[in-house]
C-alpha positions as YAML, in Angstrom:
chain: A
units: angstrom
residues:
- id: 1
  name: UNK
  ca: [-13.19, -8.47, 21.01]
- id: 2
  name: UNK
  ca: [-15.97, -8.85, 17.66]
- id: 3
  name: UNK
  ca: [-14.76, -8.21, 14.36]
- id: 4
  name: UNK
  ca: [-16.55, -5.08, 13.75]
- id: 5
  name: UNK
  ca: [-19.49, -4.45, 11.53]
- id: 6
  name: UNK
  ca: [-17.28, -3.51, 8.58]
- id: 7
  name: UNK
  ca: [-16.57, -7.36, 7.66]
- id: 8
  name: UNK
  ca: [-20.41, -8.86, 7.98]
- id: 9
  name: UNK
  ca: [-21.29, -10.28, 4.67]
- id: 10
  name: UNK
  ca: [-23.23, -7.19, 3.62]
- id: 11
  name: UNK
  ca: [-19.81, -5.36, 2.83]
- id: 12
  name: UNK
  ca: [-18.17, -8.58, 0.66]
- id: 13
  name: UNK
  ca: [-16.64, -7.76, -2.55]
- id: 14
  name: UNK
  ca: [-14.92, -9.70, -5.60]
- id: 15
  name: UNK
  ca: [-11.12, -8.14, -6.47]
- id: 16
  name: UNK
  ca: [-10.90, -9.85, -9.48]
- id: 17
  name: UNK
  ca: [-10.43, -7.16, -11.73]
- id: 18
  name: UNK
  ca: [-6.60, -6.61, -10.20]
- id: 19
  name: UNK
  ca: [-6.51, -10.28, -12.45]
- id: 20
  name: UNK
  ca: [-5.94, -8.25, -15.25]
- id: 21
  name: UNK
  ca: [-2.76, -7.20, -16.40]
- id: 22
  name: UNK
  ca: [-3.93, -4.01, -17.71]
- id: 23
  name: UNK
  ca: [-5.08, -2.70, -14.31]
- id: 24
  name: UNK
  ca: [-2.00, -0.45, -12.94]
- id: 25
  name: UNK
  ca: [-1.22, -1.33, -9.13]
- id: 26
  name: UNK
  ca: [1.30, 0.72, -7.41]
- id: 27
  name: UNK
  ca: [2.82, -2.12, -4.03]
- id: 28
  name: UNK
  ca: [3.90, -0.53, -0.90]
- id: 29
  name: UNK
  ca: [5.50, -2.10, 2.14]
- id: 30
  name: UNK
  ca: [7.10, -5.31, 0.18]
- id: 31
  name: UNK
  ca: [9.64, -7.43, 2.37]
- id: 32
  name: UNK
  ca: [10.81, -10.03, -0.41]
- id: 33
  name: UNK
  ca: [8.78, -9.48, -3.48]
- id: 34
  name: UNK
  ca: [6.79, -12.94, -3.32]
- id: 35
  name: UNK
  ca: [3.61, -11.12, -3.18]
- id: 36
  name: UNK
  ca: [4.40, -9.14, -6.36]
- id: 37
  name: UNK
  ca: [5.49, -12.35, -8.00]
- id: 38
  name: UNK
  ca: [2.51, -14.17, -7.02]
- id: 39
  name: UNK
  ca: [0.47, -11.71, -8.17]
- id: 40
  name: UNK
  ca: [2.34, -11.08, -11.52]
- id: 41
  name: UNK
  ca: [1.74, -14.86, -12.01]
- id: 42
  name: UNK
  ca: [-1.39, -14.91, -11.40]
- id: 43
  name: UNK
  ca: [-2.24, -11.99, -13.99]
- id: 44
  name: UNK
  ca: [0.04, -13.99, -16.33]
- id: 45
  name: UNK
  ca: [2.19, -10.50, -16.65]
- id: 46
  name: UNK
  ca: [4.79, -8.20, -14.73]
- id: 47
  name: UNK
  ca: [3.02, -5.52, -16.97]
- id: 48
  name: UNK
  ca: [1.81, -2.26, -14.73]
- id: 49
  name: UNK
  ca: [3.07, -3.70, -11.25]
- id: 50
  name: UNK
  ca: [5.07, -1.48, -9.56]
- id: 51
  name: UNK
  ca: [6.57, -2.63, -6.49]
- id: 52
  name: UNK
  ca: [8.48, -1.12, -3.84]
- id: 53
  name: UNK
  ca: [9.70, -1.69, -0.17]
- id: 54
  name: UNK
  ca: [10.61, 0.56, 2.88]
- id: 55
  name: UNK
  ca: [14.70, -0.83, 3.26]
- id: 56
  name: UNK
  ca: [16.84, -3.20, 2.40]
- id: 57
  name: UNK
  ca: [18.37, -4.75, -0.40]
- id: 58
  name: UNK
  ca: [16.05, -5.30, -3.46]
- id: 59
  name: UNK
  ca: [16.26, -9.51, -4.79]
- id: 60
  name: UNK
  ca: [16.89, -10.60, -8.35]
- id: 61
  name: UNK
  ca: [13.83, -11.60, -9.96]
- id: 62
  name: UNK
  ca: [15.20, -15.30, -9.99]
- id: 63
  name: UNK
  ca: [15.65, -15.80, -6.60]
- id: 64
  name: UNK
  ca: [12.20, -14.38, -5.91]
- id: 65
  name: UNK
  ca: [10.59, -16.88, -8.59]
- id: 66
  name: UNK
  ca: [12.69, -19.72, -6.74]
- id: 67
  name: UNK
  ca: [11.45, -18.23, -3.35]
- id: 68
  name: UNK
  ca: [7.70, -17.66, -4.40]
- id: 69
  name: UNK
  ca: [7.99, -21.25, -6.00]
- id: 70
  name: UNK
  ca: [9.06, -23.23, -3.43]
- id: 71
  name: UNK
  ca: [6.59, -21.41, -0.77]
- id: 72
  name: UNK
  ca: [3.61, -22.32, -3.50]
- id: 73
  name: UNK
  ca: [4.97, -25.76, -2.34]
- id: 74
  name: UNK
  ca: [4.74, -25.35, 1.32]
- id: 75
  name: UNK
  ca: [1.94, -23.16, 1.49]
- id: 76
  name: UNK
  ca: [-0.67, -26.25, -0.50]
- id: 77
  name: UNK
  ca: [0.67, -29.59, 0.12]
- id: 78
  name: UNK
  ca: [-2.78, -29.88, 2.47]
- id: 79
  name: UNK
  ca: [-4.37, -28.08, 0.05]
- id: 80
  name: UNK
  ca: [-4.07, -29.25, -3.62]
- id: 81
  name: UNK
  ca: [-3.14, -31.64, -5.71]
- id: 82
  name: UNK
  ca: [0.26, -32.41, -7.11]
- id: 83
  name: UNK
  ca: [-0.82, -31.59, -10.25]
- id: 84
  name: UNK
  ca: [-2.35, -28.35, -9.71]
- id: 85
  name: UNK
  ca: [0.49, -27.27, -7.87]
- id: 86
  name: UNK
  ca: [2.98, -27.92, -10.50]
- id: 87
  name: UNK
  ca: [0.62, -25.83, -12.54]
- id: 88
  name: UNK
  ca: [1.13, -22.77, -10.31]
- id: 89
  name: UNK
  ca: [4.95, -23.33, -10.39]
- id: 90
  name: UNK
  ca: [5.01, -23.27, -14.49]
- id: 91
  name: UNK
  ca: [2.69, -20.26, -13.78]
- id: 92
  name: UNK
  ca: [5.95, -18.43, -11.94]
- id: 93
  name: UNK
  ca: [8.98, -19.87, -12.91]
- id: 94
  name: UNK
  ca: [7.29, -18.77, -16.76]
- id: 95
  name: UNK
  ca: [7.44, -14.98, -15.99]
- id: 96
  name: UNK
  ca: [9.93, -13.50, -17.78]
- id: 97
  name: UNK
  ca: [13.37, -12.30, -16.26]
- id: 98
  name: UNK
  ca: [12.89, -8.72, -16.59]
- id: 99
  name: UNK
  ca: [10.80, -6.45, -15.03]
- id: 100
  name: UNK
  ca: [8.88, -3.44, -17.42]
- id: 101
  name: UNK
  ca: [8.89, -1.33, -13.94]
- id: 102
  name: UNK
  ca: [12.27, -2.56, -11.60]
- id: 103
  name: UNK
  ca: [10.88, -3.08, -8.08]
- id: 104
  name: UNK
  ca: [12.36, -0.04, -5.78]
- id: 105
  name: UNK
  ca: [13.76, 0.01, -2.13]
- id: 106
  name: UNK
  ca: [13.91, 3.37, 0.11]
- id: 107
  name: UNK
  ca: [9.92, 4.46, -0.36]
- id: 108
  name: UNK
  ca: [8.26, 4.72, 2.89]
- id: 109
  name: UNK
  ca: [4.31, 4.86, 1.82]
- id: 110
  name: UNK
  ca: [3.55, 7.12, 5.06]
- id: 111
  name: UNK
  ca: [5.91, 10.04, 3.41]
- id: 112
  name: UNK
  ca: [5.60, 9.40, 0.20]
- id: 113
  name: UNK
  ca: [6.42, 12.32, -2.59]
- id: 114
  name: UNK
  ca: [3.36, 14.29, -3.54]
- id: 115
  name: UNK
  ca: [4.34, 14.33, -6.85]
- id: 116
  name: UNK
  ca: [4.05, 10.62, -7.52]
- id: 117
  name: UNK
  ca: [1.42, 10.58, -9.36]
- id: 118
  name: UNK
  ca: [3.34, 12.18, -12.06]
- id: 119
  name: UNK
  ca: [5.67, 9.58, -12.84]
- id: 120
  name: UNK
  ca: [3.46, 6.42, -11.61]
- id: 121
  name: UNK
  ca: [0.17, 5.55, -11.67]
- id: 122
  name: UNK
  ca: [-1.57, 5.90, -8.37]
- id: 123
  name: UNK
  ca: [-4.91, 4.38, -9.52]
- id: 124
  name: UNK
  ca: [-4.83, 1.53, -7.17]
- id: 125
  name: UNK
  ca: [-2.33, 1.40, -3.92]
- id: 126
  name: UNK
  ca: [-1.99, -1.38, -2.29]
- id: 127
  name: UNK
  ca: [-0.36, -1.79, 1.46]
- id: 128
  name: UNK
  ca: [-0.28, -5.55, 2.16]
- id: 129
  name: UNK
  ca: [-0.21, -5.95, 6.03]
- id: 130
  name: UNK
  ca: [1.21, -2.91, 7.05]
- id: 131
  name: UNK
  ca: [2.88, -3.43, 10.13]
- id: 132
  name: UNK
  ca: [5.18, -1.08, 12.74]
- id: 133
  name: UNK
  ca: [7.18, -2.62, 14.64]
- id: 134
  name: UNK
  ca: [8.46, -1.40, 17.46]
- id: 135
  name: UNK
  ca: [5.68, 1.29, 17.21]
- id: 136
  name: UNK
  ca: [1.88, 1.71, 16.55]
- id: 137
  name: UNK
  ca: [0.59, 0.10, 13.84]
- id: 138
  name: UNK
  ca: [-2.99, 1.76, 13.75]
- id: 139
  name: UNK
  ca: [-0.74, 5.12, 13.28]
- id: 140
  name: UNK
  ca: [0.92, 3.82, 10.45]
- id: 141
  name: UNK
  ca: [-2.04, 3.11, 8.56]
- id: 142
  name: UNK
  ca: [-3.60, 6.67, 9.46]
- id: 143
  name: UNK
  ca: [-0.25, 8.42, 8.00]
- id: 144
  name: UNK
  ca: [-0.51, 6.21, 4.72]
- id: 145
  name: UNK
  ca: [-4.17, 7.08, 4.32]
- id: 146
  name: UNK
  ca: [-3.62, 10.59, 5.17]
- id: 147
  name: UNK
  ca: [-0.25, 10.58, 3.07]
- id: 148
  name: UNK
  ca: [-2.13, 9.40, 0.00]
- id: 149
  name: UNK
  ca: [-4.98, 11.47, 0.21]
- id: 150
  name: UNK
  ca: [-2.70, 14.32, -0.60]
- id: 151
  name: UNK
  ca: [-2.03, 12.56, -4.10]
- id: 152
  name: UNK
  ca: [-4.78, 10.43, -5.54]
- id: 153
  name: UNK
  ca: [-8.02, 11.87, -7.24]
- id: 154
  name: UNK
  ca: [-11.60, 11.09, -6.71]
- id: 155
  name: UNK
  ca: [-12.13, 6.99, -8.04]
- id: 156
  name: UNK
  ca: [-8.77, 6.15, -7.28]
- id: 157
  name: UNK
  ca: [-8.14, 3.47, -4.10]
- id: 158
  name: UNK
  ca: [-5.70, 2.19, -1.52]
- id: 159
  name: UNK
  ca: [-6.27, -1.46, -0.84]
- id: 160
  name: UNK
  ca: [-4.78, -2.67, 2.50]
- id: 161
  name: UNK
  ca: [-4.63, -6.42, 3.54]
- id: 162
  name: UNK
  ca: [-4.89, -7.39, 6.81]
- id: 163
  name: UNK
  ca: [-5.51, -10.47, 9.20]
- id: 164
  name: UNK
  ca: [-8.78, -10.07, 10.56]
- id: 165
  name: UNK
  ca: [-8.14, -12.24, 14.07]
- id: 166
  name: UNK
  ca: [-8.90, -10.80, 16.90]
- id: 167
  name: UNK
  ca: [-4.77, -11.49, 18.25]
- id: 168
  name: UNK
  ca: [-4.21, -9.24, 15.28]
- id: 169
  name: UNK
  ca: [-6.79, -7.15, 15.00]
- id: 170
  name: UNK
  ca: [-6.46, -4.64, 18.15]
- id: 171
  name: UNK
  ca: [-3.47, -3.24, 16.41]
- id: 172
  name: UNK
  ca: [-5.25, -1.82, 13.33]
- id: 173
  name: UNK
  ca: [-7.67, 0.11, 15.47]
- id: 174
  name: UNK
  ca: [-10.02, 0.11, 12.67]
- id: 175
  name: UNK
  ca: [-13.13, 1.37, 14.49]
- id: 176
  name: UNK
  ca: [-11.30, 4.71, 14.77]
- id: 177
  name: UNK
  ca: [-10.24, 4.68, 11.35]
- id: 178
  name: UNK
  ca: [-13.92, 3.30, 9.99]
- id: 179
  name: UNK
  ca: [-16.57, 5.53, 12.06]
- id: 180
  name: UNK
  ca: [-18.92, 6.69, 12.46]
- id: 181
  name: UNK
  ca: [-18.90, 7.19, 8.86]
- id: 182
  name: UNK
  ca: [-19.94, 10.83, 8.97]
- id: 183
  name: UNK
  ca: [-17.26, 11.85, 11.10]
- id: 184
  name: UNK
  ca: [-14.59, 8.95, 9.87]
- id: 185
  name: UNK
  ca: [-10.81, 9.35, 9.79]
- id: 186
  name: UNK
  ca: [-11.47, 8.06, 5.99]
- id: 187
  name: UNK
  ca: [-14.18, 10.50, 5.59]
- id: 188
  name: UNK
  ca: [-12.53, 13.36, 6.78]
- id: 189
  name: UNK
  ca: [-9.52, 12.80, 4.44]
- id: 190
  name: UNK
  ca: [-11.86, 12.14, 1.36]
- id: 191
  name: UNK
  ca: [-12.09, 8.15, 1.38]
- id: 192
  name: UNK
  ca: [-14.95, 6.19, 1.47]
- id: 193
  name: UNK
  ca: [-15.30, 2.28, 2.58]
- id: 194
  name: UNK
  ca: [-16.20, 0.01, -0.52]
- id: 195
  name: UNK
  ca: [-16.02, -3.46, 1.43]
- id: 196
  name: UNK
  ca: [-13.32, -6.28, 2.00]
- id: 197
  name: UNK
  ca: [-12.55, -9.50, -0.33]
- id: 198
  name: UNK
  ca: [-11.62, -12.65, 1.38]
- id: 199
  name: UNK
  ca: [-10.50, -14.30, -1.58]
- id: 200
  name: UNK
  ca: [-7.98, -13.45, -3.35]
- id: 201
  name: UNK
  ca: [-5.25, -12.75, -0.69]
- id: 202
  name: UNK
  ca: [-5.79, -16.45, -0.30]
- id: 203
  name: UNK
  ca: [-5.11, -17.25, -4.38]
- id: 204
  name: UNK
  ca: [-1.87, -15.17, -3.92]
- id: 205
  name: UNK
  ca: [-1.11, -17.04, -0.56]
- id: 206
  name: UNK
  ca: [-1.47, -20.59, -2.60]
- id: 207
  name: UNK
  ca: [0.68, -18.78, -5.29]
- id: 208
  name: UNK
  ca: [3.56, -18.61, -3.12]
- id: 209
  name: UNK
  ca: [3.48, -14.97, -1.20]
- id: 210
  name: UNK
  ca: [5.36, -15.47, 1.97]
- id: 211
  name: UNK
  ca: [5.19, -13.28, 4.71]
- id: 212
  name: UNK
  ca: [8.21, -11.29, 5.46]
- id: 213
  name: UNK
  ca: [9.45, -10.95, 8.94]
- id: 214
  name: UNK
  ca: [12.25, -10.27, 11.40]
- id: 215
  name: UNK
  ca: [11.49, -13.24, 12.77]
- id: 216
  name: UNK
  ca: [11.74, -15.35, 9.83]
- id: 217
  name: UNK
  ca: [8.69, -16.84, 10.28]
- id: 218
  name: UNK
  ca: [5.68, -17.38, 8.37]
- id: 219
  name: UNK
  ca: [2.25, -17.14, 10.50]
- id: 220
  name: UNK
  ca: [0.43, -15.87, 7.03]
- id: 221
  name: UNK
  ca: [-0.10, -19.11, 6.00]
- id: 222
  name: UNK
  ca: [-1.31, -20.86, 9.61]
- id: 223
  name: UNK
  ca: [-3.89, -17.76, 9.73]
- id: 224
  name: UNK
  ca: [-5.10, -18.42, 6.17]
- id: 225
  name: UNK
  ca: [-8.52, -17.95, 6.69]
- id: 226
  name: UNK
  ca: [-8.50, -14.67, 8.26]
- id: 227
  name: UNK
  ca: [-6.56, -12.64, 5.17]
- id: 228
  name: UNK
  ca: [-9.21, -9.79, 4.28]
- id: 229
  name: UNK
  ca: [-8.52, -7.18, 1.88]
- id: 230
  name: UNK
  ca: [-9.86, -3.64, 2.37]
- id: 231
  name: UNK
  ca: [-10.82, -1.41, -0.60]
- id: 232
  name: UNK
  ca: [-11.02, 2.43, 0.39]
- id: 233
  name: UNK
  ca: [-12.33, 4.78, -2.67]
- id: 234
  name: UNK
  ca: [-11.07, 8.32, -2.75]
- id: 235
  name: UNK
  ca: [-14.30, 10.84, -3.53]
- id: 236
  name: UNK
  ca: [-12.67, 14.30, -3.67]
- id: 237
  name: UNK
  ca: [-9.26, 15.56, -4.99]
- id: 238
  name: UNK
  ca: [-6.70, 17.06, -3.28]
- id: 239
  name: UNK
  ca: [-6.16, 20.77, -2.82]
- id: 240
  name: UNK
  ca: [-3.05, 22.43, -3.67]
- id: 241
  name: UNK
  ca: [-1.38, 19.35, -1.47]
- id: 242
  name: UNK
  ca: [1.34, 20.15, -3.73]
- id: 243
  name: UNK
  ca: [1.47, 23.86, -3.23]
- id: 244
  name: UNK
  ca: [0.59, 23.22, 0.66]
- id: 245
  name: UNK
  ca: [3.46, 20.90, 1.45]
- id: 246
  name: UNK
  ca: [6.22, 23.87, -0.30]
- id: 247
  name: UNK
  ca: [4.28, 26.39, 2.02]
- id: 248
  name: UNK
  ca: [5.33, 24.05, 4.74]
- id: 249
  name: UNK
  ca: [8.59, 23.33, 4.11]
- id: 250
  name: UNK
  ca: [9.46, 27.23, 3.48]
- id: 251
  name: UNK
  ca: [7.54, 28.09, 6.72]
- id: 252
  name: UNK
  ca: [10.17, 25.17, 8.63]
- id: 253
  name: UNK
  ca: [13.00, 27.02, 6.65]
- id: 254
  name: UNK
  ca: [11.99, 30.20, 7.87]
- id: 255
  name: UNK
  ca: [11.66, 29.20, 11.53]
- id: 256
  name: UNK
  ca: [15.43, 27.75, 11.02]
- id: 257
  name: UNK
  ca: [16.83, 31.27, 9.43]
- id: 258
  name: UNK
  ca: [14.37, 32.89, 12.74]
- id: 259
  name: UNK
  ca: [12.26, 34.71, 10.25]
- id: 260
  name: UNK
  ca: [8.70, 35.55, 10.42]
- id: 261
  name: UNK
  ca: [6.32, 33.00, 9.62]
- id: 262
  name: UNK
  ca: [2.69, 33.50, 8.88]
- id: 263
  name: UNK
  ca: [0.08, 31.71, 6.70]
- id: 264
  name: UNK
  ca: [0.25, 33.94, 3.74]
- id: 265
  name: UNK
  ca: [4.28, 32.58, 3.60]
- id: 266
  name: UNK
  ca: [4.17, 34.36, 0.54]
- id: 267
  name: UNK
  ca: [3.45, 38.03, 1.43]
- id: 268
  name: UNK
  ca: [5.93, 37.33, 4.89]
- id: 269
  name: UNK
  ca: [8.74, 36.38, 2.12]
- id: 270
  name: UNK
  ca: [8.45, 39.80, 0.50]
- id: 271
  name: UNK
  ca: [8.48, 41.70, 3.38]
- id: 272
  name: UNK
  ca: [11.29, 40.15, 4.88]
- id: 273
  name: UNK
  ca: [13.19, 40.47, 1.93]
- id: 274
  name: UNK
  ca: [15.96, 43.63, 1.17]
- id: 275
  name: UNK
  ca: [14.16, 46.85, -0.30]
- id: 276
  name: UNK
  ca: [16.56, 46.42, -3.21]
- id: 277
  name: UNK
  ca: [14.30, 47.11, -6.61]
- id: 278
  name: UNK
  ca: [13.34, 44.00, -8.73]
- id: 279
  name: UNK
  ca: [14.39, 43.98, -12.22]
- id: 280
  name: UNK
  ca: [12.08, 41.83, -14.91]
...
């Protein structure tokens, strides 16, 4: 199998403005939080990261600096010099102890609330390896695309990392997801495909992110030069997603009760109600 067409130069971008502390990113899918601490250290700033994971107990920022540290360690002794990696550790271990947002546990990013984007910013998303397992993961990433295009407006993007190796890459099923780009799965739910950076998934891999998994392993690191990052750019806002998802939940109530249902849930809800008068 070719990597498709999608990652030829011709579609190479630069993420470097997520360098800057200013720029709100809203992490899905975290296992231990090195990712967000690598990422905090390298913007010099915990300031507009908010990070949260599917399950599971949520660390103390401590033992995630210890744990991002000592995986800065393993993850460049081939790599870099002594020097500069002591540089990166100051870099983490320097972060303060307290987080402006406190990193969350219980928020699945395929059924996520609609409303958000009223509390958080959901400028930039970001999914790092997304992964189902057991399960398909190429349906995971359709329900978090389709999930979030319910709640972002136009200019706002989901970033997904991935391993682009072809061992990996069969699971993402991009092609479907990707094109043709008139008749898409991003198209059709208002996304369009702004290119991959190569680059700096590997800063935050040499800043200490490690990989979690039920294994306990750590393949990120043996596969470095395959980490891609995918930027997807919503161009139209929602409809009534909002308004559409209560319509759906009172139709699934109704079925329950065995009451009519139609799509005008509103009229059905008045007729099926008593003929008692109203009073204002």
């Amino acid at each position: 199998m070719e990597i498709p067409k999608h990652f030829d130069d011709q579609f190479r971008i630069q993420l470097t403005s997520y360098l800057d502390k200013d720029e709100p990113i809203f992490i899905v899918g975290e296992g231990n939080f090195t990712f967000t601490t690598s990422l905090a250290a390298l913007r010099g700033s915990w300031d507009n990261l908010h990070s949260t994971k599917l399950s599971g107990d949520v660390p103390t920022v401590d033992s995630t600096k210890i744990l991002t540290s000592q995986t800065a360690i393993q993850n460049n002794k081939e790599r870099e010099t002594a020097e500069v990696i002591l540089q990166r550790i100051s870099s983490i271990l320097n972060l303060p102890p307290t987080l402006p947002i406190p990193w969350e546990s219980g928020i699945d990013a395929a059924k996520m609330n609609l409303d958000i984007g009223q509390y958080h910013s959901v400028k930039n998303v970001w999914f790092q390896c997304p992964w189902r397992h057991p399960g398909n993961t190429d349906e995971l990433l359709k329900e978090f695309i389709e999930r979030f295009s319910q709640i972002q407006q136009a200019g706002q993007k989901l970033i997904i990392g991935i391993v682009a190796n072809v061992v990996y890459y069969y699971r993402y099923e991009l092609e479907k997801i990707f094109g043709p780009e008139d008749d898409s799965f991003i198209n059709k739910h208002g996304y369009e495909y702004l290119g991959f950076d190569g680059e700096l998934i590997k800063n935050i891999l040499k800043n200490g992110y490690r990989h979690h998994s039920d294994s306990g392993g750590d393949l990120h690191v043996i596969l470095f030069d395959n980490h891609i990052t995918i930027v997807l750019k919503k161009i139209t806002n929602p409809e009534n997603s909002k308004e559409q998802e209560d319509v759906k939940n009172l139709e699934e109530q109704q079925e329950e009760l065995k009451l009519p249902s139609s799509p005008n849930s509103e009229t059905n809800f008045q007729e099926s109600s008593t003929s008692e008068p109203q009073t204002q």
